[in-house]
Each structure stands twice: as structure tokens, then as C-alpha cells.
LUMVEXDREN-946693 format. One record per residue (C-alpha): residue in one letter; x, y, z; residue number from 1. Coordinates in steps of 0.2 Angstrom, whole numbers. Example, Ala and Ser with C-alpha at 12.3 -4.5 7.8 and 13.67 -1.06 7.14 Angstrom:
<recs>
A,62,-22,39,1
S,68,-5,36,2
</recs>
This chain:
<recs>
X,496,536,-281,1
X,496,557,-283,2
X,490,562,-263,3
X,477,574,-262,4
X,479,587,-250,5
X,465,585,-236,6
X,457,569,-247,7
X,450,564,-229,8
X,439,581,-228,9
X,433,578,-246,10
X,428,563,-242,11
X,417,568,-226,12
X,410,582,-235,13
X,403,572,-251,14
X,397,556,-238,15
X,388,571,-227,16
X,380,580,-242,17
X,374,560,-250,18
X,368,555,-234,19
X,359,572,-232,20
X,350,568,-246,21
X,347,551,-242,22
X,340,557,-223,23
X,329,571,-233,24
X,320,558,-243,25
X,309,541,-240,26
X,324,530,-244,27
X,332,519,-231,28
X,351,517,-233,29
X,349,498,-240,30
X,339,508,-254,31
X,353,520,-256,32
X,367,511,-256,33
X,369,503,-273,34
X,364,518,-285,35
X,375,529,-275,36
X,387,518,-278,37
X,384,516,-295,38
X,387,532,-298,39
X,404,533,-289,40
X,408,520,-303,41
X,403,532,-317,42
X,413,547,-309,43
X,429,537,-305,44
X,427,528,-322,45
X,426,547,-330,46
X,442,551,-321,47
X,453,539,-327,48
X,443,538,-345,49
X,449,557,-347,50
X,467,553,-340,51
X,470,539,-353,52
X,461,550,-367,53
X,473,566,-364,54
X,489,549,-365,55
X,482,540,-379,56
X,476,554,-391,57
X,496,560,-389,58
X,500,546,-397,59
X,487,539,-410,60
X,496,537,-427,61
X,491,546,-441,62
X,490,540,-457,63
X,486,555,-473,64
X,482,569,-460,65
X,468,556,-451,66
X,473,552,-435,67
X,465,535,-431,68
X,450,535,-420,69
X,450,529,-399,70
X,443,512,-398,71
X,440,501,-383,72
X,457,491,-385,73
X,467,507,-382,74
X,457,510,-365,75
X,457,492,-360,76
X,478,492,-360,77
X,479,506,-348,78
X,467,498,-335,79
X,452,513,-340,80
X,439,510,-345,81
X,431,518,-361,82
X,416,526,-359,83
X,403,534,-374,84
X,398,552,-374,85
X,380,547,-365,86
X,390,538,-351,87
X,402,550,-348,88
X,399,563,-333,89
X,398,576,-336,90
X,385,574,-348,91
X,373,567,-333,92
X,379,582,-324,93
X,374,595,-338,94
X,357,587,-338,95
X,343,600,-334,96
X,329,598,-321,97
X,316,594,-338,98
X,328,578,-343,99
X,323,563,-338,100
X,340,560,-328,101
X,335,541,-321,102
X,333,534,-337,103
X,350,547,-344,104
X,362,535,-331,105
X,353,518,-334,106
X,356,522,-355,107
X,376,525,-347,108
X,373,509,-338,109
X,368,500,-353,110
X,379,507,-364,111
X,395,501,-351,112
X,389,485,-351,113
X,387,483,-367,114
X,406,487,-370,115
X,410,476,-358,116
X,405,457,-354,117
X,412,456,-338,118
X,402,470,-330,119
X,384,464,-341,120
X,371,464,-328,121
X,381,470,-313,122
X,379,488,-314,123
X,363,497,-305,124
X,351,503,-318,125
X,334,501,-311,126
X,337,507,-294,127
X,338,525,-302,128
X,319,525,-305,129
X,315,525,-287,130
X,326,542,-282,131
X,315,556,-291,132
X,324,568,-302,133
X,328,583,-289,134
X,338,571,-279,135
X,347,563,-292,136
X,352,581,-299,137
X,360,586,-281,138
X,368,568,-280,139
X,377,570,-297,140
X,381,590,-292,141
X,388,582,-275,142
X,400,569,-284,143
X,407,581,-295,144
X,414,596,-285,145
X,426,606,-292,146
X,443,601,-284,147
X,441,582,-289,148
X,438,586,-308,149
X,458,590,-314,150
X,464,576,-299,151
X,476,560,-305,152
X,479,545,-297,153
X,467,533,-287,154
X,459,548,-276,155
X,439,540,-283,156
X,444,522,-279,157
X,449,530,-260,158
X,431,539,-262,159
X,424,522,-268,160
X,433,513,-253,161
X,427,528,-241,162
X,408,524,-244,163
X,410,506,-242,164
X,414,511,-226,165
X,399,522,-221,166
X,390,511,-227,167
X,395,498,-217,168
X,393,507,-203,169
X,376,509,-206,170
X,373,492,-210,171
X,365,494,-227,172
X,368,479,-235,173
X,372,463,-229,174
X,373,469,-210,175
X,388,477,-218,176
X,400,462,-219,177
X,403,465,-234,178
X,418,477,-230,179
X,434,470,-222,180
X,441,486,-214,181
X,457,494,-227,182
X,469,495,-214,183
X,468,475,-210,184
X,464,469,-226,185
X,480,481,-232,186
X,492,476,-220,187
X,487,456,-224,188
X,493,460,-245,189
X,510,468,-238,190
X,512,453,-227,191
X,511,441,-242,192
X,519,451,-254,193
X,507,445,-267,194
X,522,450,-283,195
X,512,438,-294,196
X,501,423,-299,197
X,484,415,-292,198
X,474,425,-278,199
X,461,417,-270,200
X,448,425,-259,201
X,432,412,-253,202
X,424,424,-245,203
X,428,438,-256,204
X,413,450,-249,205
X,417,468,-260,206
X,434,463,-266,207
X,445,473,-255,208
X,458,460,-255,209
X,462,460,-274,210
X,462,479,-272,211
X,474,482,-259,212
X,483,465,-271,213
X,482,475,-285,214
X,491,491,-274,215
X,506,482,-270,216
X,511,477,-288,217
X,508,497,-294,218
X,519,500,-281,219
X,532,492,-288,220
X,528,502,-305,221
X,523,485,-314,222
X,503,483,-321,223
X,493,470,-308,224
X,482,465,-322,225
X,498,456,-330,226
X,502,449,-313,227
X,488,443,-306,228
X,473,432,-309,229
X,460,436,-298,230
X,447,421,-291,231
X,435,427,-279,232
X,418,418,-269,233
X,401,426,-262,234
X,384,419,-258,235
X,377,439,-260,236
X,371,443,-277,237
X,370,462,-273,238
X,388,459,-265,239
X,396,452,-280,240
X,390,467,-290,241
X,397,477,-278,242
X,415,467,-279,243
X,413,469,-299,244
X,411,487,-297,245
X,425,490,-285,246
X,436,478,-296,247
X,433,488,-312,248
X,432,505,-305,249
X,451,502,-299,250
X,454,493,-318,251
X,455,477,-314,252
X,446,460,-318,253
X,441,445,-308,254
X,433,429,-308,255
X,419,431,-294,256
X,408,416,-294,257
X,393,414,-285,258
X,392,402,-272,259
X,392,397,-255,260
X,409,390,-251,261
X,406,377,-238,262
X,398,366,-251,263
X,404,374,-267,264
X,420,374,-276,265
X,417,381,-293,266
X,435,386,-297,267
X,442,370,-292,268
X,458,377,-286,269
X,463,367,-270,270
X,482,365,-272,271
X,483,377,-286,272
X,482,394,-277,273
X,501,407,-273,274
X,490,417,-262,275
X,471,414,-252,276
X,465,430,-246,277
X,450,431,-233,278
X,439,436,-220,279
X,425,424,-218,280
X,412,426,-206,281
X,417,421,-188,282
X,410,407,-179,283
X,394,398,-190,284
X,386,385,-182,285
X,375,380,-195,286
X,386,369,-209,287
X,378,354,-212,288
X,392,341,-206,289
X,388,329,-218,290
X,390,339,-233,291
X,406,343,-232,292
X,415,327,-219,293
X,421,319,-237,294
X,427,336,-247,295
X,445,334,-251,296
X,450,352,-244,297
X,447,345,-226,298
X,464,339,-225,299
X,464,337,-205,300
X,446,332,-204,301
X,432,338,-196,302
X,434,349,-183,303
X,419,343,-170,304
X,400,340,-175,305
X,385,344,-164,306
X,370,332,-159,307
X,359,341,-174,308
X,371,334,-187,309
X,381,354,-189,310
X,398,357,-187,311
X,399,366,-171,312
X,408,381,-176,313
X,415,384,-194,314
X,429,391,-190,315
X,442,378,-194,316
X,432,372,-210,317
X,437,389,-216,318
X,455,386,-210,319
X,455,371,-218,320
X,450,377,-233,321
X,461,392,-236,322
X,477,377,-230,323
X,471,367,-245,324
X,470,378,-259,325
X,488,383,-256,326
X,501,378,-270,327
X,518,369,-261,328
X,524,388,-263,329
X,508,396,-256,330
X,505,409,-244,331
X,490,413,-235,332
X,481,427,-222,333
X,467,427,-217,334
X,455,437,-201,335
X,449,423,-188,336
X,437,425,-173,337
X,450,430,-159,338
X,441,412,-151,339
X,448,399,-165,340
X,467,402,-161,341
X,464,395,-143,342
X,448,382,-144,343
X,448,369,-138,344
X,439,348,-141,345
X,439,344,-158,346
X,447,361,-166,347
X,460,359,-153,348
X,465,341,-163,349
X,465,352,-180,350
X,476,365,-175,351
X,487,354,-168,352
X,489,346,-184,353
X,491,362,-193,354
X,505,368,-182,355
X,514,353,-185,356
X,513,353,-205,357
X,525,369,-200,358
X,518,379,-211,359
X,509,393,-197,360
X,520,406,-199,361
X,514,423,-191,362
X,499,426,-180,363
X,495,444,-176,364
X,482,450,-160,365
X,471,466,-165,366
X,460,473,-151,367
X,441,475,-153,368
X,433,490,-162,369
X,442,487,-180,370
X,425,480,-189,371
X,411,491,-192,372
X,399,476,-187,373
X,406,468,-174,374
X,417,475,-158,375
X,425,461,-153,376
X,443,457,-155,377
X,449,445,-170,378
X,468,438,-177,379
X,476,437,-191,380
X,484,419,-198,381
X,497,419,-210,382
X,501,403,-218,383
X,517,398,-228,384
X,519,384,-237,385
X,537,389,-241,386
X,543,392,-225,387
X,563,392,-223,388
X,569,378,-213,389
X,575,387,-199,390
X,557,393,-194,391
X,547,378,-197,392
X,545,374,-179,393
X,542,393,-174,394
X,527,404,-175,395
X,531,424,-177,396
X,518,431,-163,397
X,512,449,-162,398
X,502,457,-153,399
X,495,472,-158,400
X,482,475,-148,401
X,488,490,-141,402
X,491,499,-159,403
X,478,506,-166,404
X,472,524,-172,405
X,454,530,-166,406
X,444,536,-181,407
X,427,537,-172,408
X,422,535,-155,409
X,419,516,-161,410
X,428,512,-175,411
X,449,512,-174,412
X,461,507,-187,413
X,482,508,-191,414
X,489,524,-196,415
X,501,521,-212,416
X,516,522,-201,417
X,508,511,-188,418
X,506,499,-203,419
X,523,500,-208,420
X,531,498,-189,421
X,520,482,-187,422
X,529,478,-206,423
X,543,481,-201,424
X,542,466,-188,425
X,539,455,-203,426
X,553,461,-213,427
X,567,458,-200,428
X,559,440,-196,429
X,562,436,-214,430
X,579,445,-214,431
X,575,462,-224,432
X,585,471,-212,433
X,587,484,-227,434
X,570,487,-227,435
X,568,488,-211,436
X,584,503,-211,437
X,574,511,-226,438
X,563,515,-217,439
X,570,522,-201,440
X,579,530,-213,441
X,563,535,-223,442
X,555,544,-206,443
X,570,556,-201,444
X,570,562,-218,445
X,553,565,-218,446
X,554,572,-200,447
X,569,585,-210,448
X,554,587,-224,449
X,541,593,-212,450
X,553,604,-201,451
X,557,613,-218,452
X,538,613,-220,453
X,533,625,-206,454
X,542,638,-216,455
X,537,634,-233,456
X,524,621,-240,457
X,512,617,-251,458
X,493,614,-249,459
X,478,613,-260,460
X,479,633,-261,461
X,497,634,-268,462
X,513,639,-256,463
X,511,641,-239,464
X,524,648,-224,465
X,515,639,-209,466
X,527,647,-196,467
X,532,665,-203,468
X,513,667,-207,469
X,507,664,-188,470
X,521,677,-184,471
X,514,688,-196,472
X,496,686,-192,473
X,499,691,-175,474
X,508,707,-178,475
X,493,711,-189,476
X,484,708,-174,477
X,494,719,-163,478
X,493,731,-174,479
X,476,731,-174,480
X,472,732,-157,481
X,487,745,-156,482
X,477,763,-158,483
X,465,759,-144,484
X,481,755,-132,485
X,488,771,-138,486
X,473,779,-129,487
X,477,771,-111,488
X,488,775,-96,489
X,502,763,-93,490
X,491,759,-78,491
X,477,752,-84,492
X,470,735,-82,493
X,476,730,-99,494
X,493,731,-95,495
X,497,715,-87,496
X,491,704,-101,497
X,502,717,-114,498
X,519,712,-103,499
X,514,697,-105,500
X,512,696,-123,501
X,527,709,-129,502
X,537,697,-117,503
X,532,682,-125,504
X,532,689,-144,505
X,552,690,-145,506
X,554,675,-136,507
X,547,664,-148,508
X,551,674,-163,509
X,570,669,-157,510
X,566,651,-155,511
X,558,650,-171,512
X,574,657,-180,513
X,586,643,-168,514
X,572,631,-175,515
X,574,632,-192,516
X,595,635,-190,517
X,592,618,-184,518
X,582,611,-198,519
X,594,618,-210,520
X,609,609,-200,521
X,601,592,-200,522
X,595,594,-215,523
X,615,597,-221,524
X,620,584,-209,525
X,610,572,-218,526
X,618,573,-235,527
X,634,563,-229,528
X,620,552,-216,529
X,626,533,-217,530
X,611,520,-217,531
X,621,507,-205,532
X,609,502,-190,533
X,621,512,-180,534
X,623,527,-189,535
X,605,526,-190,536
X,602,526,-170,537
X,615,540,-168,538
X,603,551,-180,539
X,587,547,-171,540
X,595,551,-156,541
X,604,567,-162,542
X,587,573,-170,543
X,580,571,-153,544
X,580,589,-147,545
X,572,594,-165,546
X,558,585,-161,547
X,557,593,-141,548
X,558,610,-149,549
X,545,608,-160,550
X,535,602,-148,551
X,539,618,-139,552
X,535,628,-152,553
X,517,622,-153,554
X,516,626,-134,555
X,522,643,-137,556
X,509,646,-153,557
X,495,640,-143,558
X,502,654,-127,559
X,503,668,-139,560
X,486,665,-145,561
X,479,663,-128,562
X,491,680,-122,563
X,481,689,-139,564
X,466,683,-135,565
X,467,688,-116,566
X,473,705,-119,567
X,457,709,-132,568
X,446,700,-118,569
X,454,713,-105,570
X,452,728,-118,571
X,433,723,-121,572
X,427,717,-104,573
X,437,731,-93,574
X,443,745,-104,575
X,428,749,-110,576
X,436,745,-128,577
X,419,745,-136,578
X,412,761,-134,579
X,430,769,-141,580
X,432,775,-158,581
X,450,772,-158,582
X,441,750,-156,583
X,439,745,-174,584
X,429,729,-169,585
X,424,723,-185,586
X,445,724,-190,587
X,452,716,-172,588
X,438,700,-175,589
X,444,699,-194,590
X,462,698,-188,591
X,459,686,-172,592
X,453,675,-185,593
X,465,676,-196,594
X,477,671,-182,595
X,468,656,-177,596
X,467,648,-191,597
X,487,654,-196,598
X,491,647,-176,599
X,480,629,-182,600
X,491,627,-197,601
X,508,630,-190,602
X,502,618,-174,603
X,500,606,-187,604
X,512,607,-197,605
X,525,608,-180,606
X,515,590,-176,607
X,521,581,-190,608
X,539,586,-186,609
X,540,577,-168,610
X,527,561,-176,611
X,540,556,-188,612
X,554,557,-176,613
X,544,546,-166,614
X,540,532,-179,615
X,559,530,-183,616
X,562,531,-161,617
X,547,516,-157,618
X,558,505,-171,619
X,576,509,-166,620
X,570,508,-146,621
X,562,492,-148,622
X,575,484,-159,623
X,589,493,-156,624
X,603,479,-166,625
X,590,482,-183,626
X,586,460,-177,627
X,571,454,-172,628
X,571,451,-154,629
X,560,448,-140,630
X,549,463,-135,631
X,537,461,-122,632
X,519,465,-125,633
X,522,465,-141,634
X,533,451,-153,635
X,541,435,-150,636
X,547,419,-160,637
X,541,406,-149,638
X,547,388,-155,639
X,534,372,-156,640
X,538,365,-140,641
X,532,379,-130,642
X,516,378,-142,643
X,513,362,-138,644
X,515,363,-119,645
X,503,379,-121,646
X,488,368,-129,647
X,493,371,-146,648
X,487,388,-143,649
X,491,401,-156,650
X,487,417,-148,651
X,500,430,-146,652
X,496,438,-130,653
X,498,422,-119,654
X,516,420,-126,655
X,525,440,-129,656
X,522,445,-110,657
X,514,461,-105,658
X,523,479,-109,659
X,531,488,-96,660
X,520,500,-91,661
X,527,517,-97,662
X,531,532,-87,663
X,521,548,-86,664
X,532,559,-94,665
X,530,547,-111,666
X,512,550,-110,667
X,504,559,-126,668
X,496,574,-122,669
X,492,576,-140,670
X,487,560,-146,671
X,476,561,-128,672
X,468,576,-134,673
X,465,569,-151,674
X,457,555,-146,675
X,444,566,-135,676
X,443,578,-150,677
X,437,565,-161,678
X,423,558,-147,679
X,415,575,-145,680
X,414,576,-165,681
X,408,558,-164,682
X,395,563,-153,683
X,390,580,-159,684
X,386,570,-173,685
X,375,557,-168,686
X,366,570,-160,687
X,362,580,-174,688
X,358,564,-182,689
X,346,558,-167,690
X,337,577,-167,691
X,334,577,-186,692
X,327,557,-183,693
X,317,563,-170,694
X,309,578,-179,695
X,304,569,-194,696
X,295,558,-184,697
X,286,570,-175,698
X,281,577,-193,699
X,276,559,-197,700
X,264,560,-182,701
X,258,575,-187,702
X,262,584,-170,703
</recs>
């Protein structure tokens, strides 16, 4: 997939400027949602329509100087979609305030789903009447910004995915369940490794699951719609539309039958599934016992029934359900209520009957705050039918519920390399000890990549030299300030804060030269670097200092600036700077600006060096012979006699121990200051969004 540079600002800004307009007009967000999504569809099915079209013209044949004309087929092959001129965007974006725009997307609508039977009635048409034509103007404008329109790769299905999100949060549709969190549902598909065949989701919600199923085959260069066959299960009409938009918007196809699946089994796939996929609402009291006590994909029975006929907690009929539609090479993974993998009574009976088919393989423990629609904590089951031997009476448990990345002062998630780490676990139970090596191996040459960065890299703007630029920008800044300096006796109350600086410029200036003498030497180092477990710890631990000096560096940068900033406070505040013809204020700002923002992108860019360095030092300290071991507070193989002596409980954090707590010096003052950084910006925002609420009820009242 290309990477956009700073894709997660893009996104922010388009969500910001949608929902303004959807806060600016009569609509609730459940109104919203679907044409705004609909729209999505059209942009990202633009983007890949005109990516294909640039391919396929290149190499239509030609037969007496006609060169044959597109048709759908040649779309269809390269998982696009073809799209007439009226459906195409930029079309509906060249409309004029006088065209009657509504009825412009629904004739794109139509004229989609006219070309394509799977999508006939799915996408939103009539929802467009009710957004007047100003609104849906600024909405088309909004999705089509500049520096998305020569973009490749699958930056619209992120956007896509992005929106799903916020609206999610915001509980506009379906109380947002809907949308199983990326990180989860991406880290189950890398878990089961779904190469090829069946996948299965019951509970399918917006089809994140084939999605990120989909992702892992491109990743291995091959097509997912040769590989995979797609079944999926909802009860929502307006949910399943949703799952066939994020299906074809990403090129894919699948078989999404309505239907509630306690009762209903419409695809008739128990034993015939390589992969189930799900996350099915937690904890439903209300399934009607009796409906479901003879169905065939209770193969352990019912797991308790209450004095009103329902079985008292659904949990394990789902459980059930995702065991029996397994294939006798089948693997399964799943989100469960935190509460199912220790209940006790009658689900106590059926997990114990589970654990000793042998086919549990791995339960992972993930802390509260992951859903959008629910805080509390959950696990995630993974199921092997095909388990080797020497594991059948074990049960890998992780607990990750002290990994996680805050997004919002509510909401966390994994961070790719967080993602990979917890990975990596799975690869060395399985015995992938090279990809486990790979990537240790992976993070210290991208820690080399980023240290070479802070002196040249690339961004959205063209070439960029993150470290020499800071250096530069404040020279320009001395240099402004000079003149009025000129103008003082050594004496005067600037002085201090000028030591200070002129002190602290050469200083660093030789520490960034040792710095990137040290990049250059690891970086030569690593040609002849042998990608043995042992070798591999000696170059984590060698590259140790390189990530200390960066760290230092961004120390430094942040000093300088304050030293800058200090000595301009001094000039202003007690040198009477202002009132001096030789103070060229307009010029000293200009350049204090400059030096900031030159200061945040080398800070940045100096992160990234030490973050890497400690992805590849959390692996080789934790398993430091590339085996699985023992780790406490985070993984262990426990074996089914301890299981059974535990209540047949499966959760991890009664069995890996607790972590030893870690010193002081270890703490991360940057990831602390993150974390608070993105509270304040969470809170900032709610209350901007609480002061524009209250205003417009106010207006409302007339007051």
C-alpha cells in the first residue's frame, strides 16, 4: 500500500470540515452517516477507476488504427470498478449551484448499480434529497481536496475505514457496533494467516474482517479475490449496505446474507469454513433456548437456560457456533466479553469441553477502552483445528493489557510495531523464529533510516534536511536579532541569556556532526550485519548509544529554542527592544516562527530514531534466545492440567504473573507527554463542540 505522508492529519481535516457541516445544518449524525458515506464510495471508486484506466488504456490492442474500447470486464480484473462519465467525480464536483446535484449522485448511484448486480439496491440514493444543494456542494468540495487527487494505493479505503470510526463514536447507527476497531480486527487476520479459502464472519457488522483478510493476501503480492471467498452475517439492513460498500470500495465481493444468526444459517457452512472471523455482541440474554437447543452447531450443548425459557448469556452459543463451522484444518478468532473466558455454572461445563477437544490455541487479554461503544475490557480466542501435537494440551496466553496506544482521551488502540511485537509472540510459538529475527532486524534498519532522515528526507513538500534546517533557522534568527544587540553595552541585562545561547549553539552543532558520524558508521556497519539471534542482540545493544544521543539531541533543540526564545523575551521586556529602530519586530517573529516549526520537525524526526531502537530492544529483552519463553505480566504456555486445576479458566492474567515493576529511569517522558498532549486536544475539542451545542440551542430558544 503507497503511505501518504501525514494521511492521519488528512483524515482529521476532511471528518472536521464533514461534521462541520453536518453540526451547521438540521441533520443528526444517524441522518448523516450513509450519504456521506456513499460518497466516500464514489470518491475512492474514482481513485482506483482512474488508476486502472491510465494501466488498461496502455495496453488495449489495436486492431486497423481503433484501439478497442474500456468495458467493464477490463475493470473488474483489476479489482476497480468501472464507472460512466455521470458517476465519475469529478463530474459531481464540476456541478454548479443551478444543477440539481441530489438527483446528479443518485443518476451515479443508479448507473453503478446498474453495472453491478452485487451492489443493486445497496447504494444510498434517496438520502441525498434531504441535504439541500449548498451542503452537498461543500461535501463534494471537502472530499475532493487537492493532495488526495494524484494519490495511489488504498489511502480512500483508510479514509473510508477513518469515518467508520467517527462514526462510531458518535453512535450513528446501530449504537455504533457496527465497527470492530482496525487495530483488533487487523491483529486477528495476521494471527490466522487467512493465505486462502472460506472466510466466515456471523456477525459481519461493516466487513472489517474480510478487509483486513483481503490485506494480508495483497501483502504477499497475490489478488484476495482469487484467494478468498467471503461469507458474511447481519441482522441490520443499513449495516449490510454498509459491509457491501466497504467490500466493493476496497474491490472485493462477498456473500452478506441477512439474517440473525442465533436462529439462522443461510450459508450452511458448519464444518466447511478455513477461517471464522468475529465480533459478536457481548453478553445477550435474550435467545430463545428452545430455538436453538437441537441446532447442530451446538456441539457441546447448551450453555445454561434461565427460568423465562432464554439462554442466560449468549456468549458460548456464539462460541459454539464459530467451533462448528470450522473445517478439520480450520482456524478461528474471535472478540469475546472479557467475562466468558472465566464463567462459571453451565458455560463453565462448555469451556471445559472445548479446552479438551485441544483445539484452544491462543487467548490474548486487551484492556478497556479499545471499542468505541463500550469501555470494558474483552479477549481475543483463537481456535485451531489443526493444531500440532505437541501443543494440544497447551494454551498460548497473552496478556496485553498493558499495550496499547492512546488515540483519544477515551478510545486507545496498537501502534503497528505494537501489532507486530504482540505478532511476534505468535510467530515464535509456532516456530517462525525467522520472522521473528526479520523483524528485529527490520527495526534497526529502520532506526539506521530515520537517523539518516534527520539530515535528509522527504515529506509531502519534496526533500527536507530536518536537522541542518533547525541549525540554519536559528542562525537566521540570531541574525535577526543581531543589529539591536550591536546597540547594547556588554553589561546589559541581555547578556546572560546571550552566554547562554552562544555557549549552547557550538555545543550542539558538534554533537549533531558526532551524531551523524555515527549514523554513517552503523549504517556501514550494517552492510556485513549477520541476522543470527546473537549477532542481532549485539547490534541492538551496539546501536544503544545512537538512540541516547538522539534523544539528547531533542533535549538540546528544545534548550536552544527556549535559550532563543529567552534572549528575545530579555530584549523585548528589559532592553526596551521595541521602541529601537535597529528591532525589526515584524522580521524577529517571522524568524521565531520559522524555528519552531524547523525545531518541531527535527524533534520529530530525532523521535523516530530512538522509537525503533526500542521496538527491536522490548523483543530481544524479553526474549533474549529468539524462543518463546516465559515473561511475566505478559506470555506463557500453560499446559491443560494447570487449566483444569484453575477451573478451566482461560484468562491470561491469572496465569502469566504480574510484570516487574520497572524502574524510574525507564519511564517515558515522551510517550507521558504525548499522552497528556492528546487529552488536552481531546478536551479542547469537546469543548468547542459543547459551546457550539450550547449556542445553537440558545438560538433555538430564541434568547
Amino acid at each position: 500500500m503507497a503511505q501518504l505522508e501525514h494521511i492521519e492529519a488528512i483524515e482529521k481535516r476532511l471528518w472536521n470540515a464533514a461534521d462541520t457541516l453536518r453540526a451547521n445544518s438540521n441533520y443528526a449524525s444517524n441522518e448523516y452517516f450513509l450519504p456521506v458515506m456513499g460518497l466516500i464510495f464514489l470518491r475512492h471508486a474514482y481513485s482506483r477507476f482512474l488508476t486502472v484506466k491510465e494501466n488498461v488504456e496502455a495496453n488495449l490492442p489495436t486492431r486497423g488504427g481503433k484501439t478497442r474500447v474500456l468495458t467493464k470486464e477490463d475493470f473488474s480484473q483489476k479489482s476497480a470498478i468501472f464507472l460512466q462519465p455521470k458517476a465519475q467525480f469529478d463530474h459531481l464536483v464540476s456541478l454548479t449551484d443551478s444543477d440539481d446535484r441530489a438527483r446528479a449522485i443518485i443518476e451515479a448511484m443508479e448507473s453503478i448499480e446498474g453495472d453491478y448486480a452485487s451492489l443493486r439496491g445497496v447504494l444510498p440514493k434517496s438520502e441525498y434529497q434531504e441535504l439541500n444543494n449548498g451542503v452537498l456542494g461543500q461535501l463534494l468540495r471537502t472530499l475532493n481536496p487537492d493532495e488526495l487527487k494524484h494519490v495511489s494505493g488504498d489511502v480512500f479505503g483508510r479514509i473510508y475505514e477513518y469515518f467508520l470510526t467517527q462514526f462510531a463514536d458518535q453512535k450513528a447507527h446501530d449504537a455504533g457496533e457496527f465497527f470492530t476497531p482496525v487495530s483488533l480486527v487487523s491483529f486477528i487476520a495476521n494471527v490466522l494467516e487467512p493465505e486462502g479459502g472460506t472466510v466466515l464472519d456471523p456477525a459481519c457488522g461493516s466487513g472489517g474482517m474480510f478487509v483486513q483478510s483481503a490485506r494480508f493476501v495483497e501483502r504477499k503480492n497475490e489478488n484476495p479475490v482469487d484467494k478468498l471467498t467471503f461469507y458474511g452475517m447481519e441482522k441490520n439492513a443499513t449495516t449490510i449496505r454498509l459491509a457491501k460498500m466497504n467490500l466493493a470500495v476496497h474491490g472485493l465481493e462477498g456473500d452478506i446474507q441477512k439474517a440473525i444468526t442465533y436462529y439462522e444459517d443461510p450459508h450452511e457452512l458448519p464444518g466447511k469454513a478455513d477461517f471464522v472471523m468475529a465480533n459478536p455482541p457481548f453478553n445477550v440474554d435474550e435467545i430463545d433456548a428452545d430455538k436453538v437447543k437441537k441446532d447442530p452447531r451446538l456441539p457441546f450443548g447448551l450453555p445454561g437456560v434461565n427460568q423465562k425459557g432464554k439462554v442466560s448469556n449468549g456468549n458460548y452459543v456464539w462460541i459454539s457456533y464459530f467451533y462448528s463451522y470450522l473445517n478439520e484444518h480450520g482456524r478461528a478468532g474471535f472478540v469475546m466479553s472479557s467475562q466468558a473466558s472465566s464463567a462459571g455454572h453451565a458455560e463453565a461445563g462448555v469451556r471445559q469441553k472445548l479446552i479438551e477437544t485441544g483445539d484452544v490455541d491462543i487467548m490474548v487479554a486487551i484492556r478497556s477502552n479499545f471499542f468505541y461503544t463500550r469501555s470494558v475490557p474483552c479477549e481475543l480466542w483463537f481456535l485451531n483445528r489443526d493444531k500440532p501435537d505437541e501443543y494440544r494440551d497447551a494454551v498460548l496466553m497473552i496478556d496485553a493489557r498493558n499495550i496499547y496506544r492512546k488515540v483519544t482521551r477515551k478510545i486507545y488502540d496498537f501502534s503497528p510495531e505494537q501489532e507486530q511485537n504482540l505478532l511476534a509472540i505468535v510467530w515464535l510459538y509456532r516456530g517462525r523464529t525467522d520472522r521473528y529475527l526479520n523483524l528485529v532486524a527490520g527495526y534497526c534498519r529502520r532506526m539506521l533510516d530515520e537517523g539518516e532522515g534527520c539530515f535528509t528526507a522527504r515529506n509531502g513538500d519534496g526533500e527536507i534536511e530536518p536537522l541542518p534546517s533547525f541549525i540554519t533557522s536559528l542562525d537566521a534568527l540570531r541574525e535577526a536579532v543581531r543589529p539591536f544587540l550591536s546597540t547594547l553595552p556588554g553589561d546589559a541585562p541581555h547578556a546572560g541569556a546571550l552566554k547562554e545561547l552562544e555557549d549552547a549553539m557550538p555545543a550542539f552543532k558538534g554533537d549533531v556532526e558526532r551524531f551523524q558520524k555515527a549514523v554513517s558508521g552503523q549504517r556501514t556497519a550494517w552492510h556485513g550485519q549477520k541476522t543470527t539471534n546473537g549477532e542481532l542482540k549485539k547490534a541492538v545493544d551496539r546501536l544503544a548509544p545512537l538512540a541516547e544521543c538522539s534523544r539528547d539531541l531533542i533535549k538540546q533543540s528544545d534548550l536552544l529554542y527556549k535559550l532563543a526564545c529567552r534572549l528575545i523575551e530579555t530584549c523585548e521586556n528589559e532592553c526596551n527592544a521595541r521602541n529601537s529602530d535597529a528591532w525589526v519586530g515584524r522580521e524577529i517573529t517571522r524568524a521565531r516562527k520559522a524555528a519552531d516549526e524547523a525545531r518541531q520537525v527535527a524533534v520529530e524526526q530525532l523521535k523516530q530514531v530512538r522509537y525503533f531502537w526500542r521496538q527491536a530492544h522490548w523483543l530481544t529483552e524479553r526474549f533474549p534466545e529468539a524462543k518463546l519463553c516465559d515473561v511475566a505480566g505478559l506470555v506463557r504456555l500453560v499446559d491443560r492440567t494447570e487449566i483444569e486445576a484453575n477451573d478451566w479458566s482461560l484468562t491470561p492474567g491469572r496465569y502469566v504473573g504480574v510484570a516487574p515493576e520497572e524502574e524510574d529511569e525507564n519511564f517515558d517522558f515522551e510517550e507521558a507527554l504525548r499522552e497528556i498532549h492528546v487529552e488536552l486536544e481531546d478536551l479542547n475539542t469537546e469543548a468547542v463542540r459543547l459551546a457550539a451545542t450550547i449556542k445553537k440551542n440558545f438560538e433555538e430558544l430564541g434568547i
